[in-house]
N, C-alpha and C positions, 0 to 999 in steps of 0.2 A: 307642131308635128312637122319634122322636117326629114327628106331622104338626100341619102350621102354615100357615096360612091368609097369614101375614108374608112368605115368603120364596118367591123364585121358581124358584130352584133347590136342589137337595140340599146341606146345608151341615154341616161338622164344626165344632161350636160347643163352647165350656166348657174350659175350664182344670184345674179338680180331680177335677171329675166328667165328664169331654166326653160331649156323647151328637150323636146325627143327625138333624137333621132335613128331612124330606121334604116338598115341597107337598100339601097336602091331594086335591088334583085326579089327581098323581100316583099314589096308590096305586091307585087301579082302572087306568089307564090302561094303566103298566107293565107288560110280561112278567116270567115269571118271570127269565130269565134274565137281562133289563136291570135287573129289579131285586137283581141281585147284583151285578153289574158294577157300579151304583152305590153297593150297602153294601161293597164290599169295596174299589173308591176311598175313599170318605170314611173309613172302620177304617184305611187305609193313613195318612194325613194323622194320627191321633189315634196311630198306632200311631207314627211320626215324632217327635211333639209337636208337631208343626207350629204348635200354638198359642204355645208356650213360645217357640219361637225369632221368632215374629215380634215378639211382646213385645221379646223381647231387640233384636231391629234395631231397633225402633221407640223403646229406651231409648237407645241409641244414638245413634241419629240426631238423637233431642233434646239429647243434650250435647253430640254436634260437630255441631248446624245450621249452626254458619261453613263447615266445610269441604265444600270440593264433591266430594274424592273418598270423602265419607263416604254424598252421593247415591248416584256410581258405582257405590258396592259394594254400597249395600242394591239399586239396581236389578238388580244380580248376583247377587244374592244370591235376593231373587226370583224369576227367571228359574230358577234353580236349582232349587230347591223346585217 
């Protein structure tokens, strides 16, 4: 759990090592309670891999850029997640 002055909302970042990070402004502002509701979404997203498989559509989608139901699906796919 890390604060960052970069980002405007709570974000699950990193692939081998993921960690969280939160806006700086954010921690005093939050309760406690909001602030687990918050870590306990973003631990959900890393507990997923959520990072892994976006990688994976996003390799995808660059070998069938021609096809358009390969938009379709990662829009689906998306939505999903």
């Amino acid at each position: 759990l890390l604060d960052s002055k970069r980002v405007s909302g709570p974000v699950a970042t990193g692939f081998w090592s993921p960690c969280i990070l939160l806006p700086t402004d954010w921690i005093d502002k939050l309760s406690a309670e909001c602030r687990e509701a918050v870590l306990a979404h973003e631990l959900s997203h890393i507990a997923r891999h959520d990072a892994f498989w976006n990688l994976l559509i996003q390799m995808v989608c660059c070998v069938f850029w021609f096809q358009p139901l390969g938009m379709l699906a990662r829009r689906q796919l998306r939505l999903e997640m």
